[in-house]
NUGUDREN-358565 format. One record per residue (C-alpha): residue in one letter; x, y, z negated. Coordinates in Angstrom, 2 decimals, padded with zeros to 5 digits. Layout:
N
A/X/Y/Z
...
//
This chain:
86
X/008.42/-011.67/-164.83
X/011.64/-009.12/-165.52
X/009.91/-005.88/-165.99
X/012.40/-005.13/-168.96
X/014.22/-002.10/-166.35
X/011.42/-000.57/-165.43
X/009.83/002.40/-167.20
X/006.47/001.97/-165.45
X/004.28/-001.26/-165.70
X/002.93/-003.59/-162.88
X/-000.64/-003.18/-162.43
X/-001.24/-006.48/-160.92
X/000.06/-009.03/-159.09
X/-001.24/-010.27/-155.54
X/-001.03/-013.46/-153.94
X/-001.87/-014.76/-150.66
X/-002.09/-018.06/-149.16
X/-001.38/-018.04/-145.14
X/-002.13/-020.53/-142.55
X/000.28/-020.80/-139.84
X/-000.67/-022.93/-136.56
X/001.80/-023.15/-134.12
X/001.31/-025.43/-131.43
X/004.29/-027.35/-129.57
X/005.02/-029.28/-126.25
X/007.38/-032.29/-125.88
X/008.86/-029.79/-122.71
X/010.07/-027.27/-125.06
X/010.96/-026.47/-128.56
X/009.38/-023.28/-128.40
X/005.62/-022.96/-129.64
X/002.88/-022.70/-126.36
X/000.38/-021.29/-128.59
X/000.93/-019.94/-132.77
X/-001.09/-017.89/-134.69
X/-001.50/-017.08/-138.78
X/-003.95/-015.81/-141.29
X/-004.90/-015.37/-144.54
X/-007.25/-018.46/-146.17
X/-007.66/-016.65/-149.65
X/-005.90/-013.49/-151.58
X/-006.02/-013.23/-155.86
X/-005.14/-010.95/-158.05
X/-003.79/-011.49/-161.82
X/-003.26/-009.10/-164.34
X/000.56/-007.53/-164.83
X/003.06/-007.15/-166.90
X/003.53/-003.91/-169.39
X/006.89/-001.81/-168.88
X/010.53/-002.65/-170.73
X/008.95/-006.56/-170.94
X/009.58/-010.09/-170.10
X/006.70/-012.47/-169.62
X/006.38/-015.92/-168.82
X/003.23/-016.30/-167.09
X/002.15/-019.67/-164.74
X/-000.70/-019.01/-162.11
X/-002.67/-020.90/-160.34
X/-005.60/-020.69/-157.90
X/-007.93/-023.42/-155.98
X/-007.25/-023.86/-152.74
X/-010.23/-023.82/-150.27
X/-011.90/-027.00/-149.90
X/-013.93/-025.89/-146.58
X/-011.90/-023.14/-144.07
X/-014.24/-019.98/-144.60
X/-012.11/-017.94/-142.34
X/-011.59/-020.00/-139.18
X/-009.22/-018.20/-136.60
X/-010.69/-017.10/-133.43
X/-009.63/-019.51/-130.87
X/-010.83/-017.59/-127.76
X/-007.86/-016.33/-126.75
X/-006.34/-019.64/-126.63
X/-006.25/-022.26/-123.83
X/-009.02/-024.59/-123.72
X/-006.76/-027.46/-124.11
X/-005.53/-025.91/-127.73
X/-008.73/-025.21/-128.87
X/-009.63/-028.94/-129.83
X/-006.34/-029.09/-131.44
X/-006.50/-025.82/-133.83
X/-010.19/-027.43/-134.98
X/-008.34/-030.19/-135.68
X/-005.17/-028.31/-137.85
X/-008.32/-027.02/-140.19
//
């Protein structure tokens, strides 16, 4: 982390690990059905202002899907399939 140009310090850094489905056909390249959203968010402390840190992070990922997407919208063929994708 390069905060070393900064007069002001970070406060905190976010990350965010997104699913993406998107679900194809061998008749086109284009996705028939896609959707995305957001398994887990985390926030670590930041970095003071005029410094340089080294910092590594690291977070679980979910072992069971807590936020399953709602698949209502989506064909009933699909459904089966984005049950399977989690």
């Amino acid at each position: 982390m390069d905060n070393s140009a900064c007069s002001k310090p970070i406060k905190s850094y976010k990350f965010k690990l997104k699913r993406q489905v998107s679900c194809f056909t061998s008749a086109s390249p284009q996705p028939t059905a896609s959707f995305e959203e957001y398994l887990l968010d985390d926030r670590e402390t930041g970095c003071d202002a005029k410094q340089k840190e080294v910092k590594t992070f690291g977070f679980k990922l979910p072992a069971n899907d807590t936020k399953f997407g709602k698949i209502d919208n989506l064909h009933p063929d699909l459904r089966q399939l984005v049950k399977i994708f989690t």
